[in-house]
C-alpha positions, 0 to 999 in steps of 0.5 A: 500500500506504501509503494502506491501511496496509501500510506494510512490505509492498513490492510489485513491478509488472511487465509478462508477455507471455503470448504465446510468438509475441511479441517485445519488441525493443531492451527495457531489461534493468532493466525489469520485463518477463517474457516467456512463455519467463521465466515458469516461471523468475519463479513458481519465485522468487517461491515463494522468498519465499513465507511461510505464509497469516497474518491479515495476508494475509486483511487484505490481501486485504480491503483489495485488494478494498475498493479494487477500481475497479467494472467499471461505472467502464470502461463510461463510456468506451465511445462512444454508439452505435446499431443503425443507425449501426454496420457490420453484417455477418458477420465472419471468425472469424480476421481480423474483417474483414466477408465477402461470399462465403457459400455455404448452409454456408460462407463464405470471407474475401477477405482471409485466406482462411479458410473457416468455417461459417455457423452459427459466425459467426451465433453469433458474430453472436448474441453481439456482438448480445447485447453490444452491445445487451443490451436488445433481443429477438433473433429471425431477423429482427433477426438477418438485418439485424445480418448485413447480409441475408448470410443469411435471417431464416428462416437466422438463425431455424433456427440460432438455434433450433438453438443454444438448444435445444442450451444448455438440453439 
């Protein structure tokens, strides 16, 4: 806040786990850790201190956003890779783990036991496909192969066809 000429607003950092299901044991009480159960309790005191909007915030904000890190600067940590050097296969919608037993709709994970749909993980396939390598066209094929052969390109070419169709109704 120094550095951009705030000098006599104070700033408390802390740490919200979200997930109600979590646990943080032997944490240190003067640490500023909010759990999901203390949110509530922490946004009602910080209204406590909550002052009217000024030009000061409006400055504030600006200088924050000025400051912002470009998202760009996070992709150069992510590792080359390429088609052919990555696992292919489709996932289980729970536990991600690669599975092998699929039907003509269904599939079940040998290692939670889910059962999901085809089509569901082949859009799933569809998106990480399209994450991963934005430039490439994507037709059944393609798809098929990123799926590990698990199903037919003419499969992957009817949902595919099946979903976009659906996006631009």
């Amino acid at each position: 806040m120094s550095e951009l000429g705030f000098d006599g607003i104070f700033v408390e950092a802390c740490v919200v786990f979200v997930n109600p299901e979590f646990t943080l044991y032997q944490a240190e009480a003067d640490k500023n850790v909010i759990f999901a159960s203390q949110i509530n309790a922490h946004i009602a005191r910080l209204e406590q201190y909550a002052r009217p909007y000024s030009f000061e915030f409006n400055r504030l904000s600006s200088a924050l956003r000025a400051a912002a890190l470009p998202d760009k600067v996070f992709h150069k940590q992510i590792p080359a890779y390429r088609f052919d050097t990555l696992q292919k296969g489709i996932r289980c919608s729970v536990c991600g783990c690669l599975v092998q037993g699929i039907s003509q709709r269904r599939y079940q994970c040998n290692r939670c036991g889910f059962i999901g749909l085809n089509n569901e993980a082949v859009i799933r396939a569809l998106q990480e496909f399209q994450l991963l390598f934005p430039e490439k066209r994507l037709n059944g094929r393609l798809l098929s192969e990123w799926c590990d052969g698990v199903l037919s390109h003419s499969q992957c070419k009817k949902i595919m066809k099946e979903r976009l169709t659906q996006n631009f109704e």
